[in-house]
N, C-alpha and C positions, 0 to 999 in steps of 0.2 A: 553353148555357154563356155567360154575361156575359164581357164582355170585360177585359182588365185594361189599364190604362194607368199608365206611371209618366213621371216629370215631374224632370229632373235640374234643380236649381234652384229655391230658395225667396224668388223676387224678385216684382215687380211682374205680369212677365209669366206666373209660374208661377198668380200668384191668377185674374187672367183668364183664363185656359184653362181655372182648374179652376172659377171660376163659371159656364164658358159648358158645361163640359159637362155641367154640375147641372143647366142652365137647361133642356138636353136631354134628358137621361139621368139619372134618378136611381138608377138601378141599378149603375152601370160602375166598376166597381174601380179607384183612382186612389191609388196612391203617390207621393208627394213625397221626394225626397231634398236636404236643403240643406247646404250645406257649412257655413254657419254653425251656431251655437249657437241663433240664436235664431228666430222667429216671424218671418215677412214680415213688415219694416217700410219705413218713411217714407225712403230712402236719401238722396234727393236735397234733405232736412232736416236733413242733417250738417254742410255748411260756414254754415248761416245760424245753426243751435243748437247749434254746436260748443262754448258755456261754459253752455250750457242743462242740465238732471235730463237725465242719459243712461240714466235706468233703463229698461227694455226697455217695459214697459208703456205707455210714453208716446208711441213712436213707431209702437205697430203698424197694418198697414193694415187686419186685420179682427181682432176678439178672438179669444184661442183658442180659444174653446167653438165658436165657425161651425167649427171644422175637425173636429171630433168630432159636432157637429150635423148637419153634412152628408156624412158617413162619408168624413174623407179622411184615410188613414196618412200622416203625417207626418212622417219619420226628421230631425230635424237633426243636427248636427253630423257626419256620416255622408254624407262626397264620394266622389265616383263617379269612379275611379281611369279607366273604361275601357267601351265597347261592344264587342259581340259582333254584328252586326246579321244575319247566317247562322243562330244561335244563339237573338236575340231575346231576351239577354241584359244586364245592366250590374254589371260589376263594380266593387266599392267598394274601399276603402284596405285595410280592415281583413281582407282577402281573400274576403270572402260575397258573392254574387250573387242576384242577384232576375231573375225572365221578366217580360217584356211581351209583349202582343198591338201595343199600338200608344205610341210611345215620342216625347215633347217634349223636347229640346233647349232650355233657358232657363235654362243656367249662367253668362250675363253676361259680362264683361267682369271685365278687369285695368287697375289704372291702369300705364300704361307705365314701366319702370323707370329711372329715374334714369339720365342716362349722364354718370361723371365719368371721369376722364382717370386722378385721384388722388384719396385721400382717406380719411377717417375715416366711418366708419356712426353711429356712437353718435351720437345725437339729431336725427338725421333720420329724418321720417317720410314714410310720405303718406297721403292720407285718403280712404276707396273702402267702408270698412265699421264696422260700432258697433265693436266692438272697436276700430280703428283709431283711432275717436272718443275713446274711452276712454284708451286707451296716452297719445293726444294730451294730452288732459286733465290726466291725473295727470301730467304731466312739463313741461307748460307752465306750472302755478305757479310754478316755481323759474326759470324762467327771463325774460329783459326784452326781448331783441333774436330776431325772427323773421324769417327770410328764406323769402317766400314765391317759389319758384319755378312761372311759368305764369302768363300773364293772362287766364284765360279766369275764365266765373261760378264756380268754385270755389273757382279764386283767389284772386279778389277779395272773396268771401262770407266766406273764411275770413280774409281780413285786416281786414276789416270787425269781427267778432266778437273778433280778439285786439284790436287797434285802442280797441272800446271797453273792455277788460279792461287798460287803463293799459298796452299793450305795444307797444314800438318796432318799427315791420315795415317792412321793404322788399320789393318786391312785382318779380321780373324777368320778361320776355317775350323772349323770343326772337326773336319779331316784328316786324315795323315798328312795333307798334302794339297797345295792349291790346285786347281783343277783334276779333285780325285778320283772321276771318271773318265778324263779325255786325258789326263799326261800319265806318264808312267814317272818312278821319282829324280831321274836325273834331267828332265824335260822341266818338271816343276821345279828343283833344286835353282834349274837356270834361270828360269823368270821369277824365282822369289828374289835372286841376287841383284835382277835386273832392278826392278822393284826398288827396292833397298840400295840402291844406289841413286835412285834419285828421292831417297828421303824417308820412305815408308818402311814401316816398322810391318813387318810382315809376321803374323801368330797363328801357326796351325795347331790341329790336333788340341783346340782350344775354345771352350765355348762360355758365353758371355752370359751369365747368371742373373745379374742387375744392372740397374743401372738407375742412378743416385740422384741428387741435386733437391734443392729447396724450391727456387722459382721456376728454376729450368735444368737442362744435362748439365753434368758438375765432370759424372766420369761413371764409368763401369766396372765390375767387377766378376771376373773370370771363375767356374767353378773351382779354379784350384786357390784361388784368393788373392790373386795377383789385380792390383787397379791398374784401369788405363783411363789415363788423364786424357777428357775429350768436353765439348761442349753441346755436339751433337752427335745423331748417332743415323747411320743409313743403314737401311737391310733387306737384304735379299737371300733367302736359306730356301730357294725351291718355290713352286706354284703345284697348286689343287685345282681340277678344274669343276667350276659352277653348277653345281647339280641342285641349288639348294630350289628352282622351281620344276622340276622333277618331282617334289615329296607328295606322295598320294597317288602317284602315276604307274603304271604300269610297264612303262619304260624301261630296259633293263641297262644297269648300271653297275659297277662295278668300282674301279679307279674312278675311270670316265664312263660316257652312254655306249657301250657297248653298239658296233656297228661292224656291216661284213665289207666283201672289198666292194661294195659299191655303196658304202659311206649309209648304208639302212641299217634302223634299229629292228629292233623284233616287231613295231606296228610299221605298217609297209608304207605307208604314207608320212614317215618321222625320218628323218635325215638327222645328220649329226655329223660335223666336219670340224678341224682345229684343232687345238688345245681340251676342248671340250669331252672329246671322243675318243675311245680307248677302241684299237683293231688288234687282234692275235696278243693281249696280253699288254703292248704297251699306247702308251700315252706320248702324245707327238713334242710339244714345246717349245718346236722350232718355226721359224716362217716360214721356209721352203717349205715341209710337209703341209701345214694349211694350207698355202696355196695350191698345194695338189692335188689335197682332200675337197678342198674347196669348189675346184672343176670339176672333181668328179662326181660329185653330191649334185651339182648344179646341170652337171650334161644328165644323169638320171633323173633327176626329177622333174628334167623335160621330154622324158621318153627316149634319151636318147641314150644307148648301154656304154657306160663306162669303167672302167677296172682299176682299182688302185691294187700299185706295188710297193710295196715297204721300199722308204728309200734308207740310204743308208744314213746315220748322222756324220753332218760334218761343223764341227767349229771353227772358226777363225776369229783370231785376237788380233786385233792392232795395237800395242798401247805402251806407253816407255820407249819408243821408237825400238820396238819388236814385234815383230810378227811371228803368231805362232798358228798351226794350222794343225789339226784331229781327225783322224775321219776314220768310223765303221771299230772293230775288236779291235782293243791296246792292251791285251793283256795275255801274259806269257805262261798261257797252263794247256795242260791237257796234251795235246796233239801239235799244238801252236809252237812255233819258235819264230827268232826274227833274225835280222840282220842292222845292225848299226853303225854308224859314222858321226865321229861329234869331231867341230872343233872348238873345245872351248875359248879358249881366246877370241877368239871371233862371233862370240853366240850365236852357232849354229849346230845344227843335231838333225840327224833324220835316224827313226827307226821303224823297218818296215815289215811288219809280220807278215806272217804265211803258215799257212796249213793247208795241208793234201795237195802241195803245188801250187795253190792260190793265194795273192793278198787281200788278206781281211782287213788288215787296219794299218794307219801310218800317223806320223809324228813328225812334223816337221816344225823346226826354228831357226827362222833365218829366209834362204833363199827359196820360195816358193815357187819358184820356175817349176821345180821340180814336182811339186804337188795335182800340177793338171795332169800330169800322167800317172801317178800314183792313182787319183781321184777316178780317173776313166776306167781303169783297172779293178779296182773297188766294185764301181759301180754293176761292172758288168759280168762279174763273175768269172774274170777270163781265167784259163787254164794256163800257168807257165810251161813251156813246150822248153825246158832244158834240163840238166843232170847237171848234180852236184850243186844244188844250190846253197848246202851247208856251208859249203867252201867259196862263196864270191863275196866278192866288199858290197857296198851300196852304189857306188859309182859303177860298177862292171854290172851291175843288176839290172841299174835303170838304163844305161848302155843297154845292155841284152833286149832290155823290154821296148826300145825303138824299131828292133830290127825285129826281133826272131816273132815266128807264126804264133798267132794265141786262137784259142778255140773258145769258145764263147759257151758257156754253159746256158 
């Protein structure tokens, strides 16, 4: 008797489980259940194409005919209210249930809810799904003035795209500093400037308390009592991931479902990959990591041993016609120091840390040439095999690091 496997969630990670168990098993019975309407698409293509054709078609990650070509039931719009894991169960909204032999957790994330003190709902939104894109869309023509609350790549992607659509935005952070985990402040200092030169009112170290209006958004109002004249308002302050059918389970959880490196929770037949899933303490939120947890969840749960390795994080921003790129520790404590190069004039900057002869993290604005070999170096934990590195610039560095031997931890 083939085994059956069903798959809560129609995201990135649900695609790689389910190509890695084809790539094993073409026999194994694999239902999908997605909470949306539509076909796994392109998600974290929403704040860059937010005034782009939101027709479905255009964002998907594999066409639909692969999901019928390679026999996978596909239920969208049909979420999954609940587990039964004694049972080997999942119960859906509409009260129907479906059995599994072996069951993946890859319901995602939520973006975090708004917290105002006071306020009006009408035309605030936030942005986490096509619909979401959509709603945004149709209700953003009529309007001039947008307050983007959140500086992080979403944030600022989506101000970017109303931005060039002739629309007034001011962009808050609550932070010291826009992007306050991947820039250090002269990184951010440059792309607020950037920012603010083509029009936007840039607010950190600033958080938005209300926000007002009679029929509809009039304007907000900052805890320190300062108003920001807006009509709408977008937000993105962080995502939580989906635990709410978990409750009464025995599942263990934490941030997220708690899983080892082969993407299992503590019942040995419960997978959990994505956003969803929390390994060694953190929580992923990127694409690249889904799709890694994704395969790896997918090649074990067709018997076949798979290993996840913490990858490193990397950012990149396109947006203000600036690129900026993040990747792995950006911060100068402890044991850690770096090496810098900026030319402001030119917005560009690299700053590239190291500790114990290695680079943990880097910073680049501007010319990313440079970044593929920072990134490979990151990745691999390679050992710098040179002396005196207190004393070289950043160009004689990344020089060095073409030629001279690395050892690979």
């Amino acid at each position: 008797m083939r085994k059956k496997v069903i798959i809560v969630g129609a995201g990135v990670a649900a695609v790689h489980a389910v190509k890695a168990i084809r790539e094993h098993d073409p026999d194994m019975e694999i239902t999908v259940y997605g909470e949306e309407p539509f076909y796994p698409y392109y998600r974290l293509k929403l704040s860059k194409n937010l005034m782009t054709d939101l027709a479905e078609e255009k964002w998907l990650i594999l066409k639909k005919e692969w999901y019928e070509a390679h026999r996978v039931n596909i239920f969208l719009g049909r979420k999954v209210a609940g587990i039964d894991p004694e049972r080997q169960t999942v119960r859906l909204v509409d009260g129907s249930s479906d059995t599994y032999d072996v069951l993946l957790l890859a319901n995602g994330a939520s973006n975090r809810p708004l917290q105002l003190k006071t306020g009006c709902t009408a035309d605030v939104y936030t942005l986490r799904t096509l619909a979401d894109a959509r709603r945004i869309r149709e209700r953003v023509s009529e309007k001039s003035r947008i307050l983007n609350i959140g500086g992080g790549v979403q944030g600022i992607e989506t101000a970017w795209a109303l931005c060039s659509h002739q629309k007034k935005v001011t962009v808050v952070e609550i932070g010291p500093r826009l992007f306050p985990n991947q820039l250090d402040d002269t990184a951010s200092a440059i792309l607020k400037k950037r920012m603010e030169a083509f029009g936007v009112q840039v607010l950190t170290g600033t958080q938005v308390t209300e926000v007002y209006g009679e029929r509809g958004c009039e304007g907000a109002v900052t805890g320190s009592g300062k108003r920001i004249d807006c009509d709408m308002v977008i937000y993105a302050t962080g995502i939580r991931p989906n635990l709410d059918i978990l409750e009464e389970t025995s599942v263990k959880r934490e941030r997220g479902v708690l899983v080892d490196e082969r993407m299992q929770t503590n019942i040995p037949n419960i997978y959990a990959a994505g956003d969803v899933a929390e390994y060694t303490g953190q929580t992923g939120g990127l694409w690249g990591i889904a799709m890694t947890q994704g395969k790896v969840a997918g090649s074990n749960m067709s018997g076949y041993l798979a290993v996840y390795r913490p990858q490193v994080p990397v950012t990149v921003l396109n947006a203000f016609q600036l690129t900026v790129f993040s990747m792995g520790s950006v911060a100068e404590e402890g044991d850690t120091w770096s090496v810098v190069e900026e030319e402001s004039g030119q917005n560009r900057y690299t700053r590239i840390f190291i500790r114990q002869n290695r680079i943990v993290g880097a910073i680049v604005i501007g010319d990313l040439t440079r970044s593929n070999l920072l990134k490979r170096m990151i990745e691999n934990g390679m050992e710098l095999d040179m002396a005196d590195l207190a004393e070289i610039s950043v160009g004689r560095l990344l020089e060095r690091l073409q030629r001279v031997p690395v050892l690979q931890r």
